[in-house]
N, C-alpha and C positions, 0 to 999 in steps of 0.2 A: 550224165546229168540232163534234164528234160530242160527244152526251153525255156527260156522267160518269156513269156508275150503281153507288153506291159497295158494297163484298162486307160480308158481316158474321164475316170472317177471323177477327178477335181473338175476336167472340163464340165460334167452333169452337174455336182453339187454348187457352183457358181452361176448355172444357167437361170436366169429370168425367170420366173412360175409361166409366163405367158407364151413357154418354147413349149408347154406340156398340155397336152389335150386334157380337159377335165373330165371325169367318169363318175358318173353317180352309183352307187352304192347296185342298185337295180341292174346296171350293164355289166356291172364284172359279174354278181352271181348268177345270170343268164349263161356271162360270155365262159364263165370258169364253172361252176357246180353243175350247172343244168345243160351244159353242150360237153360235154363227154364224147369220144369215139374211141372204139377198141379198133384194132386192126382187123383187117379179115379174115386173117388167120385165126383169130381170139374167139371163144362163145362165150364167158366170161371168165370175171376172174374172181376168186373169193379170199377174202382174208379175214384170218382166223384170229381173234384174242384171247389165250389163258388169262381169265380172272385172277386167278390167285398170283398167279407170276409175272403176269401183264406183258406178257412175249407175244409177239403178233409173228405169224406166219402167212405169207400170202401165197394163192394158187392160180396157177393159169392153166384154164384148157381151151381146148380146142371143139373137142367134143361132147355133145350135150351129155351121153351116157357117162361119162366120165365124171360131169362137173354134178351130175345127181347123184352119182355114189358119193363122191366127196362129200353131198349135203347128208346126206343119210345117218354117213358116217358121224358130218359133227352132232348133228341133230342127237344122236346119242351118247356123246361127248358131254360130260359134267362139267362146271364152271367152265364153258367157251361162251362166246357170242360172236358171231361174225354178221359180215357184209357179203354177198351177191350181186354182182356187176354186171347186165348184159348192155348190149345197143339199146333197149327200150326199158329197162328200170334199176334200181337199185332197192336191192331188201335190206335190212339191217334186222336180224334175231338174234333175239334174247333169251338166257336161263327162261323157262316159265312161260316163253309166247308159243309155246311147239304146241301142234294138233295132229290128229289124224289125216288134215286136210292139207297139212302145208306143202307136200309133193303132189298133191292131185291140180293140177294143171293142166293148160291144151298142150299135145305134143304135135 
Protein backbone atom coordinates (compact mmCIF):
# COMPACT_ATOMS: atom_id res chain seq x y z
CA UNK A 1 0.00 0.00 0.00
CA UNK A 2 1.51 3.43 -1.15
CA UNK A 3 2.03 6.10 1.31
CA UNK A 4 -0.25 8.62 2.57
CA UNK A 5 1.31 12.04 2.49
CA UNK A 6 -1.36 14.18 3.77
CA UNK A 7 -1.99 18.31 1.85
CA UNK A 8 -2.24 21.26 4.11
CA UNK A 9 -5.65 22.08 1.91
CA UNK A 10 -7.74 23.60 4.87
CA UNK A 11 -4.43 25.50 5.86
CA UNK A 12 -4.77 27.39 2.10
CA UNK A 13 -8.60 27.64 1.87
CA UNK A 14 -8.70 29.62 5.51
CA UNK A 15 -5.83 31.73 4.41
CA UNK A 16 -6.45 35.62 4.20
CA UNK A 17 -6.94 36.73 0.21
CA UNK A 18 -3.96 39.11 1.21
CA UNK A 19 -1.30 35.84 1.75
CA UNK A 20 -1.89 35.52 -2.39
CA UNK A 21 -0.21 37.66 -4.90
CA UNK A 22 -2.76 39.07 -7.31
CA UNK A 23 -2.33 38.13 -11.41
CA UNK A 24 -3.99 39.86 -13.88
CA UNK A 25 -5.52 37.94 -16.62
CA UNK A 26 -2.43 39.39 -19.15
CA UNK A 27 0.45 37.60 -16.78
CA UNK A 28 -0.81 34.05 -16.53
CA UNK A 29 -1.49 33.98 -20.51
CA UNK A 30 2.12 35.40 -21.13
CA UNK A 31 3.44 33.23 -18.07
CA UNK A 32 1.35 29.89 -19.16
CA UNK A 33 0.16 29.94 -23.13
CA UNK A 34 2.94 32.12 -24.61
CA UNK A 35 6.19 30.93 -22.64
CA UNK A 36 6.24 27.29 -23.59
CA UNK A 37 9.74 25.30 -23.43
CA UNK A 38 10.21 21.89 -25.01
CA UNK A 39 13.33 20.18 -23.69
CA UNK A 40 16.36 19.84 -25.91
CA UNK A 41 15.87 16.71 -26.57
CA UNK A 42 12.32 17.51 -28.21
CA UNK A 43 11.98 19.39 -32.01
CA UNK A 44 8.47 19.28 -31.48
CA UNK A 45 5.57 17.68 -30.55
CA UNK A 46 2.29 17.19 -32.66
CA UNK A 47 -1.11 16.10 -31.57
CA UNK A 48 -3.38 14.60 -33.62
CA UNK A 49 -7.49 14.80 -33.27
CA UNK A 50 -9.86 12.19 -35.14
CA UNK A 51 -12.97 14.43 -35.81
CA UNK A 52 -15.34 11.90 -35.94
CA UNK A 53 -14.15 9.83 -32.73
CA UNK A 54 -12.48 12.74 -31.03
CA UNK A 55 -9.44 10.59 -29.96
CA UNK A 56 -6.42 12.74 -29.59
CA UNK A 57 -2.99 11.24 -30.17
CA UNK A 58 -0.05 12.97 -29.40
CA UNK A 59 3.62 12.78 -30.92
CA UNK A 60 6.96 13.62 -29.85
CA UNK A 61 10.10 13.88 -31.94
CA UNK A 62 13.28 14.61 -31.85
CA UNK A 63 14.10 14.98 -35.34
CA UNK A 64 12.86 17.50 -37.78
CA UNK A 65 12.77 14.56 -40.74
CA UNK A 66 10.79 12.60 -38.63
CA UNK A 67 8.31 15.22 -37.34
CA UNK A 68 7.71 16.21 -41.36
CA UNK A 69 6.77 12.76 -42.33
CA UNK A 70 4.35 12.78 -39.46
CA UNK A 71 2.93 16.02 -40.97
CA UNK A 72 2.67 14.65 -44.50
CA UNK A 73 1.20 11.91 -43.31
CA UNK A 74 -1.75 13.65 -41.39
CA UNK A 75 -1.97 16.20 -43.86
CA UNK A 76 -3.48 13.39 -45.91
CA UNK A 77 -5.36 11.89 -43.20
CA UNK A 78 -9.23 12.76 -43.56
CA UNK A 79 -11.37 14.08 -40.58
CA UNK A 80 -7.91 14.89 -38.51
CA UNK A 81 -6.86 18.24 -37.36
CA UNK A 82 -3.92 18.70 -35.32
CA UNK A 83 -1.43 21.01 -33.53
CA UNK A 84 2.61 21.62 -34.20
CA UNK A 85 4.65 22.55 -31.23
CA UNK A 86 8.33 23.78 -31.84
CA UNK A 87 10.44 26.36 -29.51
CA UNK A 88 9.37 29.32 -31.86
CA UNK A 89 5.58 28.57 -32.78
CA UNK A 90 2.61 26.77 -32.67
CA UNK A 91 0.42 25.68 -35.98
CA UNK A 92 -3.03 24.50 -35.35
CA UNK A 93 -4.47 22.79 -39.14
CA UNK A 94 -7.52 22.15 -40.08
CA UNK A 95 -9.73 19.65 -42.66
CA UNK A 96 -9.59 22.39 -45.63
CA UNK A 97 -6.54 24.76 -44.54
CA UNK A 98 -3.89 22.34 -46.41
CA UNK A 99 -1.90 23.84 -49.58
CA UNK A 100 0.70 23.01 -51.61
CA UNK A 101 2.69 25.38 -49.52
CA UNK A 102 2.26 24.25 -46.12
CA UNK A 103 5.60 22.08 -45.92
CA UNK A 104 7.73 24.61 -48.07
CA UNK A 105 9.53 26.27 -45.19
CA UNK A 106 13.24 27.44 -44.44
CA UNK A 107 15.21 24.19 -43.41
Amino acid sequence: MAKYFPNNWQEYAEAPDDCFQQHTFEEIMTWKVAGWELPSSVYCIIREMNLKTGKVKEHTYQRKHAARAKVEQLLSTPDTEFVVADNESIHHLFPGDYNDDVLDDED
